[in-house]
C-alpha positions in Angstrom: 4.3 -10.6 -18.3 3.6 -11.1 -14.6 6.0 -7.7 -13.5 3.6 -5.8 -16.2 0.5 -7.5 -14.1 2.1 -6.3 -10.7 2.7 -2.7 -12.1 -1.1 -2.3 -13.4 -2.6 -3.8 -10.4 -0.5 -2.1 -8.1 -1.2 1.3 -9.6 -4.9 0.7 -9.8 -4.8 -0.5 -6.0 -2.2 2.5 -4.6 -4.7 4.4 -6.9 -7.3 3.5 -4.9 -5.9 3.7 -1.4 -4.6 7.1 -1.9 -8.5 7.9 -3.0 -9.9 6.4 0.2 -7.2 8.5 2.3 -7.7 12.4 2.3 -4.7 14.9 2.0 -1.6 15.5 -0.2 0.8 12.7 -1.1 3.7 13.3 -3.0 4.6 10.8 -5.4 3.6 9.9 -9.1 2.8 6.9 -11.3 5.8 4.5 -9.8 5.3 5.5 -6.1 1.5 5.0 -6.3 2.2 1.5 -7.7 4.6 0.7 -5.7 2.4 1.9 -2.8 -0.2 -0.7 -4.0 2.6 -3.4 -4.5 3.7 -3.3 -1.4 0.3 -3.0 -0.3 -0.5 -6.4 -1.4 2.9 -7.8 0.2 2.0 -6.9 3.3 -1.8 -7.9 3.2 -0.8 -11.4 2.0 2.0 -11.0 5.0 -0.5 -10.5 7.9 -3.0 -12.7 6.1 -0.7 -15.7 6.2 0.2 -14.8 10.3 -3.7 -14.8 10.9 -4.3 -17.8 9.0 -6.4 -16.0 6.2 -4.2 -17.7 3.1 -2.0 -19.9 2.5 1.2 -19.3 0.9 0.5 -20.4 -2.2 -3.3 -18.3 -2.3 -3.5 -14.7 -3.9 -4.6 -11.8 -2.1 -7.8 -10.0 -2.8 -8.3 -6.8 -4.1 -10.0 -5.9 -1.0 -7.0 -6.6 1.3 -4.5 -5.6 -0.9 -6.2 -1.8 -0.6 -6.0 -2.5 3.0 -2.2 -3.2 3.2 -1.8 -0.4 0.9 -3.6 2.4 2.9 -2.1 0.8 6.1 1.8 1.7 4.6 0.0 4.8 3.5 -0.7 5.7 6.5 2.8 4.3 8.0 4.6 7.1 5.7 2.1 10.1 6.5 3.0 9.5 10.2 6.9 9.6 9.5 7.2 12.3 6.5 5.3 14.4 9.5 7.2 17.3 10.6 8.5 17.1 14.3 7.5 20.1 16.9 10.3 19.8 18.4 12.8 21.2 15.2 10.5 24.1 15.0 13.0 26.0 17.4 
């Protein structure tokens, strides 16, 4: 049951973060969860480095949108197309 938790929360949080963060994403249902997913990972990641949690805490909602947009915003910077190819 907890994979089914992950899935639902991740799409409601990659849901989210793709809301807060104007323009065109492609992607459906599994990368928008996945998106939120990861999201999570990596706010619970940088929370831990800080000192924020503890590894066996659960990140917020709050910071998982965080972590979320911040990958968002990772990918939008490398699916950008280069000025350099446009010969």
């Amino acid at each position: 049951m907890g994979i089914v938790w992950a899935i639902i929360i991740g799409a409601i949080v990659g849901a989210l973060a793709k809301l807060l963060m104007p323009g065109k994403d492609p992607g459906g249902f599994w990368i928008t969860s996945l998106l939120g997913i990861c999201g999570a990972v990596v706010a619970k990641f940088i929370g831990q480095a800080v000192g924020w949690y503890r590894p066996e805490d659960s990140v917020g909602m709050v910071a998982a949108i965080v972590g979320a947009v911040l990958l968002l915003a990772i990918y939008r910077m490398m699916r950008r197309p280069s000025a350099s190819l446009n010969v």
